[in-house]
C-alpha positions, 0 to 999 in steps of 0.5 A: 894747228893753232891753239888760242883760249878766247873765242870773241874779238880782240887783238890777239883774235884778230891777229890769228885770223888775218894770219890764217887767211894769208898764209899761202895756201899751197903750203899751209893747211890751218886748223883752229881750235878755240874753247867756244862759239863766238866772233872768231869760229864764226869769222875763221868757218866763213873763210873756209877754215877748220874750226874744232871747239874743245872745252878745257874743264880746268888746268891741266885737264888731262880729257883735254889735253888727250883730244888735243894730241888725238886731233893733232893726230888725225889731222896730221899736223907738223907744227902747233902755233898757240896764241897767248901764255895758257895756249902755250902751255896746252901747245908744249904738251901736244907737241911733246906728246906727238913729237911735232915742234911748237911755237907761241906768240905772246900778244900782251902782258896781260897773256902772263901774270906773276898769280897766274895758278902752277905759274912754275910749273906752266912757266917750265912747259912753256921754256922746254915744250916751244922751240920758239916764243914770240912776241908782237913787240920788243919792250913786250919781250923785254918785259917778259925775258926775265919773268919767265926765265926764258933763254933769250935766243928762244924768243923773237919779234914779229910785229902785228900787221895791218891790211893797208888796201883794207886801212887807207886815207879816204873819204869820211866814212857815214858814221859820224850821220848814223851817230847823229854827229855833226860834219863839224865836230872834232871827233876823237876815237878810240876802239877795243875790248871794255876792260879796265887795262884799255884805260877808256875811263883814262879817254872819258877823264880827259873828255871831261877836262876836253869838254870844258875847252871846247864845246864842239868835241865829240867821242866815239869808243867802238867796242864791247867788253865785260859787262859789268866794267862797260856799265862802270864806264857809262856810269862814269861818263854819265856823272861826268855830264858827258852823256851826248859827248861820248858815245859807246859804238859797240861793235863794228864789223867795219873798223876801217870804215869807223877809223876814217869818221875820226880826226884823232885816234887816243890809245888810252891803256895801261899796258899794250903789247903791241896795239893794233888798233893804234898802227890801224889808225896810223894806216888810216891817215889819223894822228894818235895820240898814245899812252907810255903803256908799252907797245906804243913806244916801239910804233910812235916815234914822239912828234914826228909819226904820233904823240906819246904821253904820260901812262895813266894821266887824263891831263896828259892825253887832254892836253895832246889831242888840244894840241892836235885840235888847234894845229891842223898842219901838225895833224897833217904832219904826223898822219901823212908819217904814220902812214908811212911807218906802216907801209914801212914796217906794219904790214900784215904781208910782212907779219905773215912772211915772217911767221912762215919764215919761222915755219919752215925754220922748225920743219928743218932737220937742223932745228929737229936736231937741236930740239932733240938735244933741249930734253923732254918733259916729264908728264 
């Protein structure tokens, strides 16, 4: 039973869904639950997958929490799989209640913050109610090994994964035509959720700046997002005069194809778990130029597989993709490496041996014993 808290599309959305999907299915049964109607219910149910909507009135809603334990009942589950820190703390009662292990996966620093409200108590349900918390990146769990007090031999790494039949080097896409931009414009693109730690305003600064070198770039951010930030980031790209320069895409079921109408992938974020739109990029033959924001450090090797700048400075991202734009053979260089990283090491075929793996660890008699040993939860 997977337990997530949003229901739109995002990394951690996405993630959930292509690991349900690849399980193997003479093994693995999935049911979700997610808290509304939305991207992920309708992808998950169009795949034939459980989908059960369970609205959570406030922390520790006890009404909650009871049909939670109700429906793991019914629907005979061994194990309970949160994506995200609140999903955890939900998955660390069901489990105690029903006597079934859990494990979680924490997608990005934003999952946990230092005000989140009952942070302690949350934090100790969290350690004592999972046998296994995992991160999509290692300075993620750096990150958080010590703000949450977690025993380090509790915690792992399973990196994100991309389809690499899905994303692949191939003929442009047609967006650029539907977008009304030229064959010859160098395109620079940029894809997810509109809020401010994705740092788009950081990618329409340096369009600014980008603007002034050469008249022939171009801008696409593919996404949707929080209203009333998406109406700040029009607003700022308007008063930069950048209003035929940069153009919102929305959403797109399509991001393989969007990712190949680009001659430049930016990552512009504060902060990244992991970043799956950067290894989608990779896989997709486009150089990318990053952010220091986290995950990008574990992806990108700096000059050799991708670029890596300074977190938060439109002159350092500016100043890369001009890099890029005037050296073609470096471009080349860099995309036929990225490439290479995933298939390497970024595959949603590994993400998923690597999750069932973990699966049939906690189904093990041994890890029923040590887990009868870590205590209970007093409720």
């Amino acid at each position: 039973m997977h337990l997530i808290e949003t229901s739109g599309i995002g990394g951690a959305e996405r993630v959930l869904l292509d690991l349900v999907r690849n399980l193997d299915s003479r093994r693995w049964r999935s049911v979700v639950v997610v808290p509304d109607v939305g991207w992920l219910p309708d992808e998950l149910t169009e795949r034939g997958i459980e989908v059960v909507e369970l609205r959570e009135r406030r922390s520790f809603d006890i009404a909650f929490l009871s049909r939670l334990v109700a429906l793991a009942r019914r629907v005979g589950a061994d194990i309970v799989h949160s994506h995200m820190f609140g999903s955890a703390v939900r998955a660390g009662i069901v489990a105690r209640m029903c006597g079934i292990p859990a494990l979680g996966t924490i997608h990005g620093a934003v999952d946990f913050q230092p005000t989140e409200r009952w942070r302690a108590l949350k934090v100790a349900i969290v350690r004592n109610g999972l046998r296994e918390l995992v991160f999509v990146s290692e300075p993620l769990r750096q990150a958080c090994l010590s703000s949450m007090g977690l025993d380090e031999s509790l915690t792992c790494v399973i990196s994100n994964g991309v389809d690499t039949n899905q994303f692949t080097p191939l003929e442009r896409s047609s967006l650029r035509s539907e977008l009304g931009i030229s064959d010859d414009a160098f395109v620079i693109g940029s894809a997810g959720r509109l809020q401010p730690v994705k740092g788009f305003d950081i990618l329409i600064e340096a369009a600014a700046i980008l603007k002034s070198a050469f008249s022939g770039y171009r801008f696409v951010i593919i996404g949707e997002g929080d209203p009333n930030h998406t109406r700040e980031l029009v607003a700022l790209r308007d008063r930069l005069k950048l209003t035929n320069d940069v153009v919102f895409a929305g959403y797109r079921s399509d991001v393989a194809g969007a990712m190949r109408a680009f001659d430049t992938y930016a990552l512009t974020s504060r902060s990244e778990g992991f970043s799956l739109s950067t290894i989608e990029a990779m896989a997709s033959g486009i150089p990318v130029v990053a952010t220091r924001c986290g995950g990008p450090e574990q992806i990108l090797d700096d000059g050799v597989s991708g670029l890596l700048v300074e977190n938060g400075s439109p002159e350092a991202v500016a100043q890369a993709i001009d890099r890029l734009r005037l050296d073609s053979t470096q471009r080349t260089r860099l995309a036929r490496a990225a490439r290479e990283v995933v298939e390497a090491h970024y595959t949603v075929q590994a993400q998923v041996r690597a999750y069932e793996e973990l699966y049939e660890q906690l189904l093990s008699p041994r890890s029923s014993a040590k887990a009868a040993e870590h205590g209970s939860i007093a409720l």
